[in-house]
ZAMARGU-4260 file (C-alpha; in steps of 0.2 Angstrom, whole numbers, plus 5000, padded with zeros to 4 digits):
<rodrens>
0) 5654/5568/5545 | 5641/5553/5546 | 5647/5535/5551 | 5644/5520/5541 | 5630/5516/5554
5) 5621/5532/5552 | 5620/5531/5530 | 5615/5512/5532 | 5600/5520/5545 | 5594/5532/5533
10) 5594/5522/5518 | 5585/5507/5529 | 5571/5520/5531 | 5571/5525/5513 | 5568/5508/5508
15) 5554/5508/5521 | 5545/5520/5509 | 5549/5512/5492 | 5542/5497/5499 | 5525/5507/5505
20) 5525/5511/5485 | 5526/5496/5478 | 5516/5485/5492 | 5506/5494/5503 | 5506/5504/5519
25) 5508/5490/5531 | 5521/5480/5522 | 5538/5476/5532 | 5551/5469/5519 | 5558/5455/5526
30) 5576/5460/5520 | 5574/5476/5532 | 5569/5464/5548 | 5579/5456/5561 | 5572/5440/5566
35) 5568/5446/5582 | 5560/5464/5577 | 5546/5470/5588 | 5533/5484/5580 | 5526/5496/5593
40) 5508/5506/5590 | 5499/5496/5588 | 5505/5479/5590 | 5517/5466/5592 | 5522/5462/5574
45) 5518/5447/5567 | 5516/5435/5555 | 5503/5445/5545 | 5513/5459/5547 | 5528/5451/5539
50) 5520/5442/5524 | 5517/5463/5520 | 5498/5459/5522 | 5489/5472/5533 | 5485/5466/5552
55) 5466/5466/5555 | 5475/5476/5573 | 5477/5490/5566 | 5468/5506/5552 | 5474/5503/5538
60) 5474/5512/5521 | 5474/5498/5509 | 5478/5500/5491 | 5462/5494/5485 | 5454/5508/5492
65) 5468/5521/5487 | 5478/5513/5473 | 5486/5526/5468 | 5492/5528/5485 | 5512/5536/5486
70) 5522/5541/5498 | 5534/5551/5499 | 5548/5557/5512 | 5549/5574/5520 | 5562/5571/5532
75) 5575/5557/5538 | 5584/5558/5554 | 5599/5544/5558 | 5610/5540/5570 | 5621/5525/5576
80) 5603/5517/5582 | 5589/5525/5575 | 5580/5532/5560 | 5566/5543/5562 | 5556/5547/5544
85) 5545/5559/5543 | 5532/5557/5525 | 5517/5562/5517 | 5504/5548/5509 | 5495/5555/5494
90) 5478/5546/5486 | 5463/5546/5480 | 5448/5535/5487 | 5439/5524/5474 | 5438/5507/5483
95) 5429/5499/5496 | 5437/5503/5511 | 5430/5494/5531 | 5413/5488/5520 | 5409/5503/5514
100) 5405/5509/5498 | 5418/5512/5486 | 5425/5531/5485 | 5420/5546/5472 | 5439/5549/5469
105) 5440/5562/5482 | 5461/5565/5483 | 5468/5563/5502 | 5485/5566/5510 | 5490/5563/5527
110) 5507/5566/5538 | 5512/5553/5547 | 5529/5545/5555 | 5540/5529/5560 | 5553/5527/5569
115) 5564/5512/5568 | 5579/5507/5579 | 5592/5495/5567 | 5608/5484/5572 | 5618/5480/5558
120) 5606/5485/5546 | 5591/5479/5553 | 5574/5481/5560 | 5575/5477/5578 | 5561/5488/5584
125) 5548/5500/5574 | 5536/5514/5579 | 5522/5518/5567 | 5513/5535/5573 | 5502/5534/5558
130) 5487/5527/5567 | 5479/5548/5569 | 5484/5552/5551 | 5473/5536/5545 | 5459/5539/5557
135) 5460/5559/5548 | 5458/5550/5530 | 5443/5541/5536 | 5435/5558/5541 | 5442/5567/5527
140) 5433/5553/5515 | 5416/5556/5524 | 5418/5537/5532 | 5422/5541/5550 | 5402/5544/5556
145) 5396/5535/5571 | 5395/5521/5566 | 5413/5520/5558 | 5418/5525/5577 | 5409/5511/5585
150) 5417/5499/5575 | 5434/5503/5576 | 5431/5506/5595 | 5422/5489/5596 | 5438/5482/5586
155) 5449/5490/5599 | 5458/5502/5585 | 5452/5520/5592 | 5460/5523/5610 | 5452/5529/5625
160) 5448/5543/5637 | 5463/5550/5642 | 5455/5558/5658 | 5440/5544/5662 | 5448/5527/5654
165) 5432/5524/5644 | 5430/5522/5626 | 5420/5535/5619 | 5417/5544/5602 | 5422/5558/5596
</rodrens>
């Protein structure tokens, strides 16, 4: 039978994506952080991040590019420490999105995941392994060319070659 812990843990994480719905793939609720919370992949979370406003640190899907944008859960895991979720993002790109021109309407859906490790309820550390599903809607809305690459490259948000170390498209 599941603990206290364990129901408080999944629902923490089911209040992660009826926030995403209502505010915006990057937005953190304050009432689900622990004033010391730390975010993992990409960065350390900070002040933008709490306000719920998207960090210029990491690829973003912002809702005026898909506002119709929803997410929806596949799967929580919880325990006495950690949640994981497992969702799916759904939404169709009519806005600018990087500078570019808006979008034709073309639907998208990505997989993605976080993971989030609570004490009494609470934030204290969060995983977001969303950054390769974002990177897919980019090419899946014809805006990840060259170019695209170059500038997340340059803006330090695509990785580098595991084997040389070097940035480089792909």
């Amino acid at each position: 039978m599941p603990g206290p812990a364990r129901e408080t843990n999944r629902e923490v994480a089911r209040q992660l994506v009826a926030s995403w719905n209502e505010h915006g793939e990057t937005h953190l609720p304050e009432s689900l952080l622990d004033e010391r919370a730390v975010r993992f992949f990409p960065h350390p979370l900070g002040l933008a991040a709490r306000g719920g406003r998207p960090s210029p640190s990491e690829i973003a899907l912002p809702r005026e590019a898909f506002p119709d944008q929803r997410y929806t859960e596949e799967v929580v895991i919880a325990d006495d420490k950690y949640a994981f979720i497992g969702w799916r993002m759904e939404g169709s790109h009519r806005g600018r999105l990087y500078g570019r021109r808006a979008g034709r309407g073309d639907r998208v859906h990505v997989n993605g995941a976080d993971l989030i490790r609570l004490a009494d309820g609470k934030i204290v550390e969060h995983w977001d392994y969303y950054s390769k599903a974002r990177v897919h809607a980019l090419a899946r809305t014809g805006q990840l060319d060259r170019e695209m690459q170059r500038q997340l490259i340059r803006d330090g948000l695509m990785g580098r070659n595991r084997r040389t170390g070097r940035r480089r498209l792909d």
